[in-house]
C-alpha positions in Angstrom: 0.0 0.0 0.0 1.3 3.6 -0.5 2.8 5.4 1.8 0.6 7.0 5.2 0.8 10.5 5.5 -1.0 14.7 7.5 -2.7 17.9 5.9 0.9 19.6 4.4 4.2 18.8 5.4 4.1 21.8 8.2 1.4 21.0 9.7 0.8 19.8 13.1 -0.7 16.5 13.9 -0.8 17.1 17.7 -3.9 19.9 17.0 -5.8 17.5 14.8 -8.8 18.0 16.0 -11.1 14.6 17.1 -12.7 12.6 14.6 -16.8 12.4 14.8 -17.2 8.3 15.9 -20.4 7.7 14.6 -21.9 8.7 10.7 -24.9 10.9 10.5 -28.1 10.0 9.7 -28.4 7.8 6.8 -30.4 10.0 4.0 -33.9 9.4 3.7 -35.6 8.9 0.0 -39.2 9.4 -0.9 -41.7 6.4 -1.4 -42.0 4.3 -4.3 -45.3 4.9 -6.4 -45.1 1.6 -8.5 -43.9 -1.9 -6.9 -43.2 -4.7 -9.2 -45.5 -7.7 -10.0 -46.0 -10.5 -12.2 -46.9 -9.9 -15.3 -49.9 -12.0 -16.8 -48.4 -14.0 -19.5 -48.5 -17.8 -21.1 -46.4 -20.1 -22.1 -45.1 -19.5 -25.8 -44.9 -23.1 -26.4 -48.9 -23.2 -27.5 -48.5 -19.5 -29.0 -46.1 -20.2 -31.6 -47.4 -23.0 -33.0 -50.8 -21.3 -32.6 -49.4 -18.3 -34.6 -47.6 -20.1 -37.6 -50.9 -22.1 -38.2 -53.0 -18.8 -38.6 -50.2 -17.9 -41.7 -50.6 -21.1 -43.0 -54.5 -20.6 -42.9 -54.2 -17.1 -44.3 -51.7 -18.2 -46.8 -54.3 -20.7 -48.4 -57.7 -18.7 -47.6 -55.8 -16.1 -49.9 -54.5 -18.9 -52.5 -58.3 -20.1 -53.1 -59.4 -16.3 -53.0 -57.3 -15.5 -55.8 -58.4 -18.4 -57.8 -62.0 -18.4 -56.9 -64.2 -17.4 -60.2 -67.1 -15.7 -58.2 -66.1 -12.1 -57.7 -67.8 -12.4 -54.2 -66.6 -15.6 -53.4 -62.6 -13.9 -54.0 -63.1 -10.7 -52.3 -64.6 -12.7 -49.0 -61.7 -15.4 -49.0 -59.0 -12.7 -49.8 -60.5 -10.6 -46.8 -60.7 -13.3 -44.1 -57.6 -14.0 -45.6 -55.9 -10.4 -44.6 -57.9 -11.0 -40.9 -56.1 -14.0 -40.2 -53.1 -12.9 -41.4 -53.0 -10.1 -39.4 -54.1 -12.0 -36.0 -51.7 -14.5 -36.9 -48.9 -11.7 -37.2 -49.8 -10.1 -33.4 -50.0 -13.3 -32.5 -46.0 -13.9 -33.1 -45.5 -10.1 -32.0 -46.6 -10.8 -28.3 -44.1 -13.4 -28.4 -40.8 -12.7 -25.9 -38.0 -14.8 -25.1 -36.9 -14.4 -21.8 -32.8 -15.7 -20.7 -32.1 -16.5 -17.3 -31.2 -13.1 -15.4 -33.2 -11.1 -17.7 -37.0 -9.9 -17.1 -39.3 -7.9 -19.3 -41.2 -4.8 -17.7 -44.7 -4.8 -19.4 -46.6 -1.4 -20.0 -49.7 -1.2 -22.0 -50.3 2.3 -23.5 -48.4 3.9 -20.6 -49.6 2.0 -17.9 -47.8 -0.9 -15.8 -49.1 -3.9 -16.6 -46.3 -6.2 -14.5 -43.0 -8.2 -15.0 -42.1 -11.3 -16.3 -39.6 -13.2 -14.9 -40.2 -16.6 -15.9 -36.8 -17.8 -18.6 -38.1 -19.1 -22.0 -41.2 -18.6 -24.3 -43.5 -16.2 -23.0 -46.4 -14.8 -24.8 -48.2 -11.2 -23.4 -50.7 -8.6 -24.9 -49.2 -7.9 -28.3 -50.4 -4.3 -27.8 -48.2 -3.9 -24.8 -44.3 -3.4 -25.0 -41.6 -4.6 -23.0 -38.3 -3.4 -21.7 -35.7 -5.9 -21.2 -34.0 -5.3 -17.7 -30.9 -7.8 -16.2 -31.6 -9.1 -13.1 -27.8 -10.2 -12.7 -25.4 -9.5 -10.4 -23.1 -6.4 -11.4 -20.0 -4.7 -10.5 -19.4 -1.0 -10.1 -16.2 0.0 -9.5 -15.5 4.1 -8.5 -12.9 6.2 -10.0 -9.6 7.2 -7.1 -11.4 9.8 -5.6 -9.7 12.3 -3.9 -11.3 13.7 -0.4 -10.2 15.1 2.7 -10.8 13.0 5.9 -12.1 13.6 9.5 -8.7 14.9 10.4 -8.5 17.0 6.9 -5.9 15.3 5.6 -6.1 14.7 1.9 -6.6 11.0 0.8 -7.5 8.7 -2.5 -9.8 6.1 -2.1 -12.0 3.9 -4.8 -14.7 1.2 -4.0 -15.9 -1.6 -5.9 -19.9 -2.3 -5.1 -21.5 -5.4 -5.9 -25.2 -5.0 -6.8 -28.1 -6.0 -8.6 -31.7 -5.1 -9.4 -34.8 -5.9 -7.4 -37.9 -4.4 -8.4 -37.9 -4.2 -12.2 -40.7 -1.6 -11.5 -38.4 0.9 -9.5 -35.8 0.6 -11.8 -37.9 1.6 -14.9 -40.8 4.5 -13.2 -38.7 6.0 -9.9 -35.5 7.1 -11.8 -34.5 8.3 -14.8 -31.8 6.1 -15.4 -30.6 3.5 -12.9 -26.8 2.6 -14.4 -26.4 6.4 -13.6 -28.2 6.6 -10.5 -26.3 3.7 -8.7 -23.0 5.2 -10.0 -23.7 8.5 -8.7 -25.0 7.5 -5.3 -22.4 5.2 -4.6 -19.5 8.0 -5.3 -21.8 10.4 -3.2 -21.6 7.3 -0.1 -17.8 6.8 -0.6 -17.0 10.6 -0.5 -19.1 11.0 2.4 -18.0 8.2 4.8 -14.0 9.2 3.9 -15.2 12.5 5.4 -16.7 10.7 8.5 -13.3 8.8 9.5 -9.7 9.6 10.0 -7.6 7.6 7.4 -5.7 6.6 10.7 -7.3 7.2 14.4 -4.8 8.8 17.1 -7.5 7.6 19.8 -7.1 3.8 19.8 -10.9 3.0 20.5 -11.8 5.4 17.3 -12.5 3.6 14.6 -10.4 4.5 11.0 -10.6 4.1 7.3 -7.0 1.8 7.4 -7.4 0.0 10.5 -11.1 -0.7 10.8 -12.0 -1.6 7.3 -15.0 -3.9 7.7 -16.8 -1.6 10.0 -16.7 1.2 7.2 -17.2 -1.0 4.6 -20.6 -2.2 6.5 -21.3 1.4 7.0 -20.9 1.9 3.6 -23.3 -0.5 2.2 -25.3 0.6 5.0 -25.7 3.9 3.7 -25.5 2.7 0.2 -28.3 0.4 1.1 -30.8 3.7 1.6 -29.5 5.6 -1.1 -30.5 3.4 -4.0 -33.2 1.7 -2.4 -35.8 3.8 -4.1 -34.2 2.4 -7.2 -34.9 -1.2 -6.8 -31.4 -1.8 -6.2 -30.2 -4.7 -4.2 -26.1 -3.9 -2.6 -24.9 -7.5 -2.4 -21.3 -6.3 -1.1 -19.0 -3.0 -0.8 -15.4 -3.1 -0.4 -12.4 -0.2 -0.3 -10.1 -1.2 -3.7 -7.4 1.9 -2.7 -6.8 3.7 0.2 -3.9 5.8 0.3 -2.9 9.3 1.4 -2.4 11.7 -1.1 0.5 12.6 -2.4 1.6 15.7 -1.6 1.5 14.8 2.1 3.0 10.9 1.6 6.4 11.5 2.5 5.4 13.5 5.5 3.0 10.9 6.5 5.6 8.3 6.3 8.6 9.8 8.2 5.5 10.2 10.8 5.1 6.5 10.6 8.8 5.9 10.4 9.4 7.9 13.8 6.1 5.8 15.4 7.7 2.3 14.3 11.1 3.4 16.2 9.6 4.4 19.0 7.7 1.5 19.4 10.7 -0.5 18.4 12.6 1.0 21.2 10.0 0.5 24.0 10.6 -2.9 22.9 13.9 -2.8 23.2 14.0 -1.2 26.4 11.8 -3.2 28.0 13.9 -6.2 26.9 16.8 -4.7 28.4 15.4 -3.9 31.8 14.3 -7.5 32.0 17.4 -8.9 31.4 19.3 -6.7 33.5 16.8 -7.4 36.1 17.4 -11.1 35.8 21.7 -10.9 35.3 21.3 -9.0 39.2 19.1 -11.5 41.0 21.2 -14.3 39.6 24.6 -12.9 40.4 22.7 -12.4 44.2 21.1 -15.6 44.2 24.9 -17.7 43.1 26.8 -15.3 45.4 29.3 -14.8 42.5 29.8 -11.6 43.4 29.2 -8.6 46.4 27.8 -6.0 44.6 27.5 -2.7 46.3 24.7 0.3 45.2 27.7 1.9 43.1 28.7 -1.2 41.0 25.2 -2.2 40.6 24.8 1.2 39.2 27.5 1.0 36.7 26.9 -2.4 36.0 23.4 -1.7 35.1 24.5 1.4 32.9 26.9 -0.7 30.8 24.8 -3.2 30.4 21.9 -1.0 29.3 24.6 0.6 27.0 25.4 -2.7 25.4 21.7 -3.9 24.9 20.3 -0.7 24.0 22.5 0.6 21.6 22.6 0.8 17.7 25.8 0.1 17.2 28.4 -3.2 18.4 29.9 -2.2 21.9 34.1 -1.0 21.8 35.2 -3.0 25.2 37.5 -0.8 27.7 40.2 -2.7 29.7 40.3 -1.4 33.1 43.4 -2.2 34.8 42.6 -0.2 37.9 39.2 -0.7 40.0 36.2 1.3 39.4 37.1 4.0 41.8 40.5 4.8 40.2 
């Protein structure tokens, strides 16, 4: 991951201010006027056939009209010829073939008339049309937005959001254009939970875009949840794809993170030290190798601490007097 960085290179990340700990209120989106339902419809199986027999019919009806010698006789066949045709014809237009994940929103001169969501041959009101609509599961994936955080520190992030559509009806009547919609909601949701959460907390029990990422994520579809829900829009998943300080204030942020890891690294250290020291003087005690006074203990505590604690290999000094000379 990039480097983690503050606001500019000057500024001072003592006076950050705290971060807010919980989101707003999630935004609230008007009613639906139209809910989807079935659509009523029949199996195309009897249709077709149904259909291609009325052409044959009309086909011959208009063969025997044009031979027929009565001039009545002709203009009756060629005329219940043109009927049957014609039935025969809307017949094939109501006709639909539905794929698995795909569904076709039915309106009839304006008006809803359902869904249909059964796969295969389906036959409907040929005076009705239908908008073909996937059902599937999709992915939308954000540009690298750039944003400031709770701290106001610049950052890039990008999402990825998993959804798919749920009521066919919402999706066609409550918006004007779903693809959009979802896209633009979902950058809106990003942008505004980066602004909700440090990128990293200084409060350990305050939750942050790097170190608590499945609690914002499930925020985030939280919120994206309410957004597009007037849409018909199902979120099956959100996740963070990059999160990274910006970078004009990356190299600050990592000589920041550089001086954190040596400090930890020498609590560590130090508290390795005073251990062992700690354990070198109770044994020396406990085997009576030695009498120690306060004043050697002392000094033998200081070099020790030296030769533990220090970056570089120890130079030994031979003393050829005793510790008071």
């Amino acid at each position: 991951m990039p480097a983690q960085p503050p606001r500019d290179a000057t500024h001072d990340l003592a006076q950050d201010p705290a971060p807010a700990t919980e989101p707003t209120e999630l935004p609230a989106m008007p009613e639906p006027r139209v809910r989807e339902f079935p659509a009523h419809s029949i199996g195309g199986g009897l249709a077709l056939p149904l259909s291609l027999l009325g052409l044959l019919v009309a086909a011959a009806l208009f063969a025997g009209g044009v031979n027929a010698s009565a001039t009545g006789a002709k203009a009756a066949l060629i005329v219940v010829a043109l009927v049957v045709g014609t039935g025969a014809l809307l017949g094939m237009y109501g006709l639909n073939t539905v794929a698995p994940g795909e569904a076709r929103v039915v309106q009839l001169f304006g008006r809803y008339r359902g869904t249909i969501r059964e796969d295969g041959l389906r036959w409907v009101n040929p005076f009705t049309s239908r908008t073909k609509i996937s059902t599937r599961v999709r992915n939308h994936e954000t540009a690298v937005l750039k944003v400031n955080d709770a701290y106001g520190n610049p950052i890039e992030l990008a999402a990825v959001v998993v959804w798919k559509v749920r009521d066919t009806a919402q999706a066609t009547f409550e918006v004007d254009d779903f693809l959009e919609f979802v896209s633009t909601q979902t950058e809106a949701a990003v942008r505004h939970i980066a602004i909700e959460y440090p990128y990293d907390a200084h409060d350990e029990n305050g939750l942050s875009l790097r170190g608590n990422a499945e609690e914002i994520t499930e925020k985030l579809a939280a919120e994206l949840h309410a957004r597009v829900e007037a849409a018909g829009v199902q979120i099956v998943e959100s996740r963070f794809t990059h999160l990274a300080y910006a970078p004009e204030i990356a190299s600050a942020m990592l000589q920041r993170q550089q001086a954190g890891a040596v400090v930890a690294a020498r609590r560590e250290i130090v508290d390795g030290a005073v251990g062992m020291v700690e354990a070198a003087l109770a044994r020396i005690s406990e085997q009576g190798i030695v009498e120690l006074d306060e004043e050697r203990k002392a000094a033998m505590v200081s070099n020790l601490m030296v030769v533990l604690c220090g970056d570089r290999a120890p130079q030994p000094v031979l003393n050829t007097g005793t510790l008071y000379q």
